[in-house]
mmCIF file as Biopython writes it, N, C-alpha, C and O atoms, coordinates in Angstrom:
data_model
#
loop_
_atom_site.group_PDB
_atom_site.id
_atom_site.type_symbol
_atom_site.label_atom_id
_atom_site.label_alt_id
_atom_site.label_comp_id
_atom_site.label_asym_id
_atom_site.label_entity_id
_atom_site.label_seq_id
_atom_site.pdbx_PDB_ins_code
_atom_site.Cartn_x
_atom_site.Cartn_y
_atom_site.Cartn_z
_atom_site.occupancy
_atom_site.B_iso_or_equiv
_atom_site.auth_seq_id
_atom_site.auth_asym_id
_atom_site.pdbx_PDB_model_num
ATOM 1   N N  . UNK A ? 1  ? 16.073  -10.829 3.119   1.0 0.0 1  A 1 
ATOM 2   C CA . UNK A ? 1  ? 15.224  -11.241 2.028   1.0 0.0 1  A 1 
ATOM 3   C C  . UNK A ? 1  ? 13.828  -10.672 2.247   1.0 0.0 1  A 1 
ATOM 4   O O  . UNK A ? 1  ? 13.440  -10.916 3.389   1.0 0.0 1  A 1 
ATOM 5   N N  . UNK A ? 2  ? 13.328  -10.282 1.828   1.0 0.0 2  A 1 
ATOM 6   C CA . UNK A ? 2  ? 11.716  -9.591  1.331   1.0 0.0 2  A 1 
ATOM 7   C C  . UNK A ? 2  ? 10.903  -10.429 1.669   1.0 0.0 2  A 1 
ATOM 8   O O  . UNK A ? 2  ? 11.155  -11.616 1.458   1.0 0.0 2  A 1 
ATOM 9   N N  . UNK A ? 3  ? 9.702   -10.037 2.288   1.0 0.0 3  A 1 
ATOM 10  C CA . UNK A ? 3  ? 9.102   -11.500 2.305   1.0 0.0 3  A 1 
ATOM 11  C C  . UNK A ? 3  ? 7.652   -10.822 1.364   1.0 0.0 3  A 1 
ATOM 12  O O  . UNK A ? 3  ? 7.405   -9.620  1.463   1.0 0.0 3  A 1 
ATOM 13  N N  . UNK A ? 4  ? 7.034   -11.469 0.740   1.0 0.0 4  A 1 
ATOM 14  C CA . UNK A ? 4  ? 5.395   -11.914 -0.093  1.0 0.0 4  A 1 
ATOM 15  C C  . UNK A ? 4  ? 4.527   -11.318 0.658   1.0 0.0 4  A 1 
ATOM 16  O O  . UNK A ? 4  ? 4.074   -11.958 1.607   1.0 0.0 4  A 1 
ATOM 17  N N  . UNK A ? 5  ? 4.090   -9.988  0.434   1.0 0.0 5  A 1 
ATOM 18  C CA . UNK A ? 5  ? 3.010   -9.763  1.533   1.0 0.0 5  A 1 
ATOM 19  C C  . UNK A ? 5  ? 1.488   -10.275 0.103   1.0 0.0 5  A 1 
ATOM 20  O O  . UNK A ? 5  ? 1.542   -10.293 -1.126  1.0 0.0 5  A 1 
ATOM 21  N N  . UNK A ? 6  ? 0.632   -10.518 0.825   1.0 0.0 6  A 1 
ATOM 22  C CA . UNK A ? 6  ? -0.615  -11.061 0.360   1.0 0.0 6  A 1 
ATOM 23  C C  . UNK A ? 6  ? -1.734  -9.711  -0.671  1.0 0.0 6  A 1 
ATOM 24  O O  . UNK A ? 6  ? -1.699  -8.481  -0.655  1.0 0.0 6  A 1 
ATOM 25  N N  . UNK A ? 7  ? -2.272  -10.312 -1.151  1.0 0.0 7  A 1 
ATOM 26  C CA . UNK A ? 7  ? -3.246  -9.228  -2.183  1.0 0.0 7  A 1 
ATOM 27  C C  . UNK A ? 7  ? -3.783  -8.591  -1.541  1.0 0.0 7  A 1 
ATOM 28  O O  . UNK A ? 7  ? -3.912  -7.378  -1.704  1.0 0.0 7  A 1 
ATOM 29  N N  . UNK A ? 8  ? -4.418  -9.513  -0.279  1.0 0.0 8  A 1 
ATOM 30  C CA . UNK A ? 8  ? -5.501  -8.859  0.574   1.0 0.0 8  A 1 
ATOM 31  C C  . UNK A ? 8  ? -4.935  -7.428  1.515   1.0 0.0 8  A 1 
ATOM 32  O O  . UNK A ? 8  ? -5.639  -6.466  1.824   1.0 0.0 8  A 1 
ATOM 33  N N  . UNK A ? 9  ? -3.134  -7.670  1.921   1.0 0.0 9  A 1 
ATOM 34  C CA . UNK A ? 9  ? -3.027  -6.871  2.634   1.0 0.0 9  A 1 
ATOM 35  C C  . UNK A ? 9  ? -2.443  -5.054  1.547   1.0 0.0 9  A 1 
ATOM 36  O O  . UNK A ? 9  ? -2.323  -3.871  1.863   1.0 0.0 9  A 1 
ATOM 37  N N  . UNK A ? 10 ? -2.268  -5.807  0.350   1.0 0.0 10 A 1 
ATOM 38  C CA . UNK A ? 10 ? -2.358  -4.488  -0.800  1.0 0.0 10 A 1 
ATOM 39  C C  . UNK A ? 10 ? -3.292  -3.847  -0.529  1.0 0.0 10 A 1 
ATOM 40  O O  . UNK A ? 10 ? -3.248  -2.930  0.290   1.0 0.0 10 A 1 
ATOM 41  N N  . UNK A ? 11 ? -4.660  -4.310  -1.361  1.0 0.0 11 A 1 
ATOM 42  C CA . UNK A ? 11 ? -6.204  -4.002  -1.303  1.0 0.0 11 A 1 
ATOM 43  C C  . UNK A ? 11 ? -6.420  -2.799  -0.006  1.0 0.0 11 A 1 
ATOM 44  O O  . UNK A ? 11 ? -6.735  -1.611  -0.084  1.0 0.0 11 A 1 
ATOM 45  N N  . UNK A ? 12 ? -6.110  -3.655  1.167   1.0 0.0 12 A 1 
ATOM 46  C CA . UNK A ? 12 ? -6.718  -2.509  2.412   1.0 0.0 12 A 1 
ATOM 47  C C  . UNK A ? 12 ? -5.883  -1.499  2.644   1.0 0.0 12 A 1 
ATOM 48  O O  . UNK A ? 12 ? -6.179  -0.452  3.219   1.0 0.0 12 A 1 
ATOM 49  N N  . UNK A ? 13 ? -4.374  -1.927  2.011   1.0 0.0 13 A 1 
ATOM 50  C CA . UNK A ? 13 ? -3.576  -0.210  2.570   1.0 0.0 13 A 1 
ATOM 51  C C  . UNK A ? 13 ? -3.981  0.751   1.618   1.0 0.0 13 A 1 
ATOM 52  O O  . UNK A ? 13 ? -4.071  1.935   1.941   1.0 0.0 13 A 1 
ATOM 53  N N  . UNK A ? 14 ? -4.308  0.240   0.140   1.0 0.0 14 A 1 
ATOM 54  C CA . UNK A ? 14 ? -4.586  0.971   -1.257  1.0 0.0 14 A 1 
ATOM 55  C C  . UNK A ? 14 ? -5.893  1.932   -0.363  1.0 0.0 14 A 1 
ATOM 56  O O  . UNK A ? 14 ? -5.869  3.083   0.075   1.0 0.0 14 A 1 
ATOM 57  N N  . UNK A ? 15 ? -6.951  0.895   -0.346  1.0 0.0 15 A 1 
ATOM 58  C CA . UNK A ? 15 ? -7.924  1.583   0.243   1.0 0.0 15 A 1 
ATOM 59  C C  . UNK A ? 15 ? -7.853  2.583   1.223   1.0 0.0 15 A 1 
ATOM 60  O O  . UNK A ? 15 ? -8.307  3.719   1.086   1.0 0.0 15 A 1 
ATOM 61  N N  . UNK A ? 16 ? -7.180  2.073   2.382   1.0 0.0 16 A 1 
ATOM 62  C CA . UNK A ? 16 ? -6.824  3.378   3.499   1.0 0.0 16 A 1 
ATOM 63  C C  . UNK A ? 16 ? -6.275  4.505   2.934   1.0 0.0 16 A 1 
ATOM 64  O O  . UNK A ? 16 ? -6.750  5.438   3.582   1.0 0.0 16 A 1 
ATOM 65  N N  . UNK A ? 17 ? -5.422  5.011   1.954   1.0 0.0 17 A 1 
ATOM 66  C CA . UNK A ? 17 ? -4.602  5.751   1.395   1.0 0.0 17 A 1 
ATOM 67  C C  . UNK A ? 17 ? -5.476  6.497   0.599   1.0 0.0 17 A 1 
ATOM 68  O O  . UNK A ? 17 ? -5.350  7.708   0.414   1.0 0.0 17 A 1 
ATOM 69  N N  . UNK A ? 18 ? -6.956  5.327   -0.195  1.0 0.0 18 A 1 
ATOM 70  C CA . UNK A ? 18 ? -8.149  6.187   -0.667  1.0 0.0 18 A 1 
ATOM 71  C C  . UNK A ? 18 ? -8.777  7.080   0.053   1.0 0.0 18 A 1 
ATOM 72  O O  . UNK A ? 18 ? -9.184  8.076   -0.545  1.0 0.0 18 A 1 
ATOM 73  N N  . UNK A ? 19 ? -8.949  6.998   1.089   1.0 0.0 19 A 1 
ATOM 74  C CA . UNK A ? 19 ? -9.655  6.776   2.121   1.0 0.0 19 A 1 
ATOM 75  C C  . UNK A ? 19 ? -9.519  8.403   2.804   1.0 0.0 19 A 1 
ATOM 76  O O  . UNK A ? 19 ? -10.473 9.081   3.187   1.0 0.0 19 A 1 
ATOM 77  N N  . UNK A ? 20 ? -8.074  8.800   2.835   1.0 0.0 20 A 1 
ATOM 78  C CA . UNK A ? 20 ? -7.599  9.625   3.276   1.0 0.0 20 A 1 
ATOM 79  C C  . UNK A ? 20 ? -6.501  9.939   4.166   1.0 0.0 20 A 1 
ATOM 80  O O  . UNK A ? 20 ? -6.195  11.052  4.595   1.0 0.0 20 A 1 
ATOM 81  N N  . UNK A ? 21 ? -5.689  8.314   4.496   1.0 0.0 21 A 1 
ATOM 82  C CA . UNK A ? 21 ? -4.414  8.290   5.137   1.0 0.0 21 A 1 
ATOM 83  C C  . UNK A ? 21 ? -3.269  8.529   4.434   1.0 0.0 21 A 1 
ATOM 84  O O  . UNK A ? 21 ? -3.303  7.878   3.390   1.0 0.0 21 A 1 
ATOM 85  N N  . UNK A ? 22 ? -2.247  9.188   4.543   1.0 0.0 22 A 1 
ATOM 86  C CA . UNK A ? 22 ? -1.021  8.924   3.949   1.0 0.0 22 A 1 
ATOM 87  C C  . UNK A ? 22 ? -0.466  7.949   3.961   1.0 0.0 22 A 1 
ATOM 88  O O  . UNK A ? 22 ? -0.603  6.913   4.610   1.0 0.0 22 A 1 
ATOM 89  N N  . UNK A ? 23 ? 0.497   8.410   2.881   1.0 0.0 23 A 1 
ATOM 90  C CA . UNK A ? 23 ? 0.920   6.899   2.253   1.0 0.0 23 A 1 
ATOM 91  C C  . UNK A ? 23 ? 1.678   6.215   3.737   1.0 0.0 23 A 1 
ATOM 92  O O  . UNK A ? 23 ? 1.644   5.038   4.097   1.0 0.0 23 A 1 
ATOM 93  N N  . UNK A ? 24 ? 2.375   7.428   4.450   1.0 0.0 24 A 1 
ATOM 94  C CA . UNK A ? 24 ? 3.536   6.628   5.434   1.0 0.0 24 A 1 
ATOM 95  C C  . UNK A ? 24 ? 2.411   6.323   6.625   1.0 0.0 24 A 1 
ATOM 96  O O  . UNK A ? 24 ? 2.491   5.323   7.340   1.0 0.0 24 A 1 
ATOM 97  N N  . UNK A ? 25 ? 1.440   7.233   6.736   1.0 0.0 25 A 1 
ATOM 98  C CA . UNK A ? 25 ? 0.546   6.684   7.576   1.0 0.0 25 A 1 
ATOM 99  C C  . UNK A ? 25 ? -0.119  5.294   7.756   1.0 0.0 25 A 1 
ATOM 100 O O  . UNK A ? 25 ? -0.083  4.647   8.802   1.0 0.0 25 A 1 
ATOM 101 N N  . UNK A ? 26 ? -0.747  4.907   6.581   1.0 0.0 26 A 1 
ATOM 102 C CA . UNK A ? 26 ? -1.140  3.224   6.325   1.0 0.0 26 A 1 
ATOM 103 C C  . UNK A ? 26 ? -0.094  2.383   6.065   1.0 0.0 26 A 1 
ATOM 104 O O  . UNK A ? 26 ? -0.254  1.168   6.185   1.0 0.0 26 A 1 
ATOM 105 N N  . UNK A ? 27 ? 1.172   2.949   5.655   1.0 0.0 27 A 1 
ATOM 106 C CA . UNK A ? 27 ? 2.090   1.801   6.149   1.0 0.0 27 A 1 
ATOM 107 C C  . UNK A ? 27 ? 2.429   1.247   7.765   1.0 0.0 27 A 1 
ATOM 108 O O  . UNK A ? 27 ? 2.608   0.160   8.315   1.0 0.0 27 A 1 
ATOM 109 N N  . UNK A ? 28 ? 2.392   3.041   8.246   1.0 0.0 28 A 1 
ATOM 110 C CA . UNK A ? 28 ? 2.739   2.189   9.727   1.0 0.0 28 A 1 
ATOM 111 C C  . UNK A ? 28 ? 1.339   1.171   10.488  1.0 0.0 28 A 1 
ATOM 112 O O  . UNK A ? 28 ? 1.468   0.243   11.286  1.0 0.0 28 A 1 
ATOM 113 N N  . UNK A ? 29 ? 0.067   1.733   9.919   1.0 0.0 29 A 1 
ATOM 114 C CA . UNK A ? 29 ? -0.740  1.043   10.347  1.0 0.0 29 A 1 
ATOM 115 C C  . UNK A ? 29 ? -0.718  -0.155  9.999   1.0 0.0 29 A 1 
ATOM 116 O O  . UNK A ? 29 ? -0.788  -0.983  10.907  1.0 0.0 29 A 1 
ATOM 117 N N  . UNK A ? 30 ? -0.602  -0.690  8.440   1.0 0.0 30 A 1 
ATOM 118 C CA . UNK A ? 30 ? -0.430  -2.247  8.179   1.0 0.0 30 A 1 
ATOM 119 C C  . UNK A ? 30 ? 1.005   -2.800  8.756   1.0 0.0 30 A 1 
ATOM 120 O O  . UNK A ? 30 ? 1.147   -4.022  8.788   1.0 0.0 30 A 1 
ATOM 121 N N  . UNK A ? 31 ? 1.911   -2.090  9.143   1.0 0.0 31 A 1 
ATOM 122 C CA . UNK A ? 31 ? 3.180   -2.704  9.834   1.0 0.0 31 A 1 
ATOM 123 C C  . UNK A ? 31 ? 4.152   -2.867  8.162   1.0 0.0 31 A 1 
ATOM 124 O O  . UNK A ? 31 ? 4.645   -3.984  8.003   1.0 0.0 31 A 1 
ATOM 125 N N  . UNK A ? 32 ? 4.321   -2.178  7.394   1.0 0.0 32 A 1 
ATOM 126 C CA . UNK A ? 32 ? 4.421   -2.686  6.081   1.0 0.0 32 A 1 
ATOM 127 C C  . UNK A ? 32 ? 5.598   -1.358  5.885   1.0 0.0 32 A 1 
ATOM 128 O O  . UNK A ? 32 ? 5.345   -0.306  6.472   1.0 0.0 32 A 1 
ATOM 129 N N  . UNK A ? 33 ? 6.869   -1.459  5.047   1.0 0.0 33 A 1 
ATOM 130 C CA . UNK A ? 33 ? 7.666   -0.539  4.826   1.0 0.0 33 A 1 
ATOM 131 C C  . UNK A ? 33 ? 6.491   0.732   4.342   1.0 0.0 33 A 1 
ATOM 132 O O  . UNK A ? 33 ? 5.267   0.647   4.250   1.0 0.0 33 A 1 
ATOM 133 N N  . UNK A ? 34 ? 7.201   1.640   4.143   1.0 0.0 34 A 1 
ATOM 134 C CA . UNK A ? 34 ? 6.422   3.551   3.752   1.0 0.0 34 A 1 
ATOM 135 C C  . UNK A ? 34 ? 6.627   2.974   2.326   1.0 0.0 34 A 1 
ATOM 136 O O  . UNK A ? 34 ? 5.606   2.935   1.639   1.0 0.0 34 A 1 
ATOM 137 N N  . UNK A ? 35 ? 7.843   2.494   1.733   1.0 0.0 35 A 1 
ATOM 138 C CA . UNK A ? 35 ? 8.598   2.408   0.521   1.0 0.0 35 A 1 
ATOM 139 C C  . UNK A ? 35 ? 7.642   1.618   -0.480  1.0 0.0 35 A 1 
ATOM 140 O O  . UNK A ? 35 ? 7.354   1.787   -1.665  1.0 0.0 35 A 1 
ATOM 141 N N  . UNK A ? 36 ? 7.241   0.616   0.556   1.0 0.0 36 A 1 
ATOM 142 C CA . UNK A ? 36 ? 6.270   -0.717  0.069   1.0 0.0 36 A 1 
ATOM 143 C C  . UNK A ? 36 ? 4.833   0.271   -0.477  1.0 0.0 36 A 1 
ATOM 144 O O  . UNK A ? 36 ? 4.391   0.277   -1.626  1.0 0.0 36 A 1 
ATOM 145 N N  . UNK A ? 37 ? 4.442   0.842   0.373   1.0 0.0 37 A 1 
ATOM 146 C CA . UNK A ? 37 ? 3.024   1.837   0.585   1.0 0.0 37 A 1 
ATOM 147 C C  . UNK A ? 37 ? 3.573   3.006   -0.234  1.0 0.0 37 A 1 
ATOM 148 O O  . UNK A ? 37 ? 3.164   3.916   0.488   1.0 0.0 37 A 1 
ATOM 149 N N  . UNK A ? 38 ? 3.856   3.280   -0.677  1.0 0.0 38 A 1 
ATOM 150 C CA . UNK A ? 38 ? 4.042   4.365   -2.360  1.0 0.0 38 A 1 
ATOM 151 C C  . UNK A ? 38 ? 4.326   3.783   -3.035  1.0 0.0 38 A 1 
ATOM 152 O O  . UNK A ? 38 ? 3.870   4.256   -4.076  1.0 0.0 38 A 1 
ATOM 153 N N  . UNK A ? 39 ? 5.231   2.316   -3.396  1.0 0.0 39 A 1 
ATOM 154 C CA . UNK A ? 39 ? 5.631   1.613   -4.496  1.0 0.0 39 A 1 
ATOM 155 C C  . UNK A ? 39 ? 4.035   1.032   -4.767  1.0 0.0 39 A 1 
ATOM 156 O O  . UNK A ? 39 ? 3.818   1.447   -5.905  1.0 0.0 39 A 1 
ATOM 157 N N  . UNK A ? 40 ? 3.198   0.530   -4.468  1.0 0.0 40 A 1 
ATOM 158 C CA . UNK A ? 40 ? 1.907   0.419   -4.800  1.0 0.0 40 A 1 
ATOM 159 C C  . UNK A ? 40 ? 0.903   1.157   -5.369  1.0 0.0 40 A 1 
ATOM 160 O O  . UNK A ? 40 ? 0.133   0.783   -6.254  1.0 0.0 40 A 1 
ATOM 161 N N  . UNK A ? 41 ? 0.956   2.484   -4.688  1.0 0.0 41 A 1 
ATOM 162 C CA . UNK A ? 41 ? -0.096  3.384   -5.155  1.0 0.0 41 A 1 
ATOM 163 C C  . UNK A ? 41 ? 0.368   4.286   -6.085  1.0 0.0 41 A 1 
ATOM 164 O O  . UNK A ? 41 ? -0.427  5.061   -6.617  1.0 0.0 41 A 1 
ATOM 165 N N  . UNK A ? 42 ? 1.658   4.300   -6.389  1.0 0.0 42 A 1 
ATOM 166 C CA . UNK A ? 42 ? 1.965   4.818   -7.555  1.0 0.0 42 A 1 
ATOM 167 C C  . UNK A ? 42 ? 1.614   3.987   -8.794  1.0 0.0 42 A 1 
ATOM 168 O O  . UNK A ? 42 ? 1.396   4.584   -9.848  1.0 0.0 42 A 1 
ATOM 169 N N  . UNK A ? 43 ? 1.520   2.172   -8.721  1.0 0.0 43 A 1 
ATOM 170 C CA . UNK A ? 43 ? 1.271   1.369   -9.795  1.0 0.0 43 A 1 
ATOM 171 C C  . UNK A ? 43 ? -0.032  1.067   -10.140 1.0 0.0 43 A 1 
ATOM 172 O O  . UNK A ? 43 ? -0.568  0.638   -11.162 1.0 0.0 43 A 1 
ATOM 173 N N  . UNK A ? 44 ? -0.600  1.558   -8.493  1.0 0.0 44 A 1 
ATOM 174 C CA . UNK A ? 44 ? -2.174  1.698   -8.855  1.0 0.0 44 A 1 
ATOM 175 C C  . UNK A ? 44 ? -2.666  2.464   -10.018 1.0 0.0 44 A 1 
ATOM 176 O O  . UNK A ? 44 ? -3.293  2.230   -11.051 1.0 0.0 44 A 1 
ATOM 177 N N  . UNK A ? 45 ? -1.902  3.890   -9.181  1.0 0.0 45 A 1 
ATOM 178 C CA . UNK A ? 45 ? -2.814  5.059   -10.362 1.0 0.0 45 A 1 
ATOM 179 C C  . UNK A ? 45 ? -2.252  4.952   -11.622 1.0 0.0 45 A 1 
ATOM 180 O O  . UNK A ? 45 ? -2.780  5.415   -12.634 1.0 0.0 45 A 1 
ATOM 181 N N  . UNK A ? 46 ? -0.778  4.120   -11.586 1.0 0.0 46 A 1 
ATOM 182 C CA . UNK A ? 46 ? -0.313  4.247   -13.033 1.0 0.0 46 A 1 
ATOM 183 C C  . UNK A ? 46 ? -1.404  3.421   -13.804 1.0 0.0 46 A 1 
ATOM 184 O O  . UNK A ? 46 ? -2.063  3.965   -14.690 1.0 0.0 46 A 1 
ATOM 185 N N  . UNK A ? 47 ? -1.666  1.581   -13.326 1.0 0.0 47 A 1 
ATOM 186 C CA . UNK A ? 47 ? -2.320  0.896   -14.308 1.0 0.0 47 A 1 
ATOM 187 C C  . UNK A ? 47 ? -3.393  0.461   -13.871 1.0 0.0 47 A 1 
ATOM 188 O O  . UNK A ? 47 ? -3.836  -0.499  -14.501 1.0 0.0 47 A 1 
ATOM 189 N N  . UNK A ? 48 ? -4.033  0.840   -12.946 1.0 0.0 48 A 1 
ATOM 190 C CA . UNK A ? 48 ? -5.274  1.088   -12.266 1.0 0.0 48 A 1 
ATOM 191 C C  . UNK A ? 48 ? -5.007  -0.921  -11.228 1.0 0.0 48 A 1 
ATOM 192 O O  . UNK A ? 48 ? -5.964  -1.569  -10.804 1.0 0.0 48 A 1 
ATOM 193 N N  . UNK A ? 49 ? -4.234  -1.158  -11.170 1.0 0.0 49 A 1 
ATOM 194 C CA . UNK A ? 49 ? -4.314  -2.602  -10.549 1.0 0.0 49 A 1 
ATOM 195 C C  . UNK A ? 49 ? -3.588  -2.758  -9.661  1.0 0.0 49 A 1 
ATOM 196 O O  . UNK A ? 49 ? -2.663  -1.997  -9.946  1.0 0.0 49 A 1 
ATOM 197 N N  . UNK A ? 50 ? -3.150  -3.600  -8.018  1.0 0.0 50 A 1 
ATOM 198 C CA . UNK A ? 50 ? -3.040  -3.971  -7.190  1.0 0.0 50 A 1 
ATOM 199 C C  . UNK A ? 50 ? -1.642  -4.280  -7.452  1.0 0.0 50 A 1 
ATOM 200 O O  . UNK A ? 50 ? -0.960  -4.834  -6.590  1.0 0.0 50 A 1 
#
């Protein structure tokens, strides 16, 4: 089962990925799937939101 990761921990991988990390890069840093860390920043740039 999946578990709820928090807004806050969206926000800082989004940012790191701004920032200049790859996507699989700030996943391994937040401990967070790669899958999780592109399924986000693709919905970012799609609707500009978290």
């Amino acid at each position: 089962m999946a578990a709820y990761l928090s807004q806050d921990i969206r926000i800082r991988v989004l940012r790191a990925i701004g920032g200049g990390l790859s996507r699989n890069t700030a996943a391994k840093r937040f401990a967070i799937s790669s899958a999780s860390a592109v399924r986000w920043m693709q919905t970012c740039l799609r609707t500009g939101r978290t």
